[in-house]
N, C-alpha and C positions, 0 to 999 in steps of 0.2 A: 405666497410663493408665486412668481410668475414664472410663463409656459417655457420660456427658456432655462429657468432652473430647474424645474419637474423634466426636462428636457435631457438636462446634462443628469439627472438623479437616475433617470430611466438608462440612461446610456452608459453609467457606473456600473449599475446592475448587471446589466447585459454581457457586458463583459465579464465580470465575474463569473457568473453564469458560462456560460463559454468555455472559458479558464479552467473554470472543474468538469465538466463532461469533454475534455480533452481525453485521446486516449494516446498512454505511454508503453512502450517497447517492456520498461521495466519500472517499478513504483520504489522508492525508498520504506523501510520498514514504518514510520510516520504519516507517510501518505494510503499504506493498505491497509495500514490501523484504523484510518479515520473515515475511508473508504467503507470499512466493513463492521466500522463499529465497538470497536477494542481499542485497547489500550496497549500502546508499541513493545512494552514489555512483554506480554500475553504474544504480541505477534512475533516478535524474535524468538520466545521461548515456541513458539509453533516450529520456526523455521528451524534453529535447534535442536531438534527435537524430529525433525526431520516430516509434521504434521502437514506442511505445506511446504512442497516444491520453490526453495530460492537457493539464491546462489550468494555466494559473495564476491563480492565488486571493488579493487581497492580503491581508496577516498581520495587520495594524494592530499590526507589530511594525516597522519600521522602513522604508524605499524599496522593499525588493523583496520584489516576490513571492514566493508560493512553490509551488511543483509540487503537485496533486491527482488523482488517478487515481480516475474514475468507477466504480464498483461494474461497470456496464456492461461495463468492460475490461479490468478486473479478470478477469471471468467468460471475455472473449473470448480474452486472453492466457494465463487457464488451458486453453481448450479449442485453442487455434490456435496459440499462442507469440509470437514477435516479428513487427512488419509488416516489412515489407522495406525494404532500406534504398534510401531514394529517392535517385537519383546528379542532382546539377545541372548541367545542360549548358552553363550559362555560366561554368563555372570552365576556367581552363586546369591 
């Protein structure tokens, strides 16, 4: 391999790298999953569920929305974990 391809291989990297320690306003459910380690189902059903502060966003892809996790919560769920799960009292 010569210094100009170990060159351009280094400067792939780089960027990539880059790429992901980007910080966003808001994450797609995909990206906080992979971010923290789960599986985007686990993290919708958090958000659902009301575990973790998101909102929905619409796509301008079709009726429904779709799940966004604030950078904010992101931060807060890495330093605190999951909110607790709120019980409703009007269920039997």
């Amino acid at each position: 391999m010569t210094l100009e391809e170990k060159l351009d291989e280094i400067k792939s990297l780089l960027v990539v790298l880059v790429e992901g320690q980007q910080i966003k306003d808001f994450y797609e459910v995909e990206e906080f999953a992979r971010i923290v380690g789960k599986a985007p189902f686990t993290c919708r059903e958090w958000a659902r569920l009301g575990r973790v502060r998101a909102q929905k966003k619409l796509s301008g892809r079709g009726a429904y929305a779709r799940w966004v996790v604030p950078h904010s919560e992101l931060l807060r769920y890495q330093r605190e974990g999951l909110l607790p799960v709120v019980r409703n009292s009007t269920r039997i």
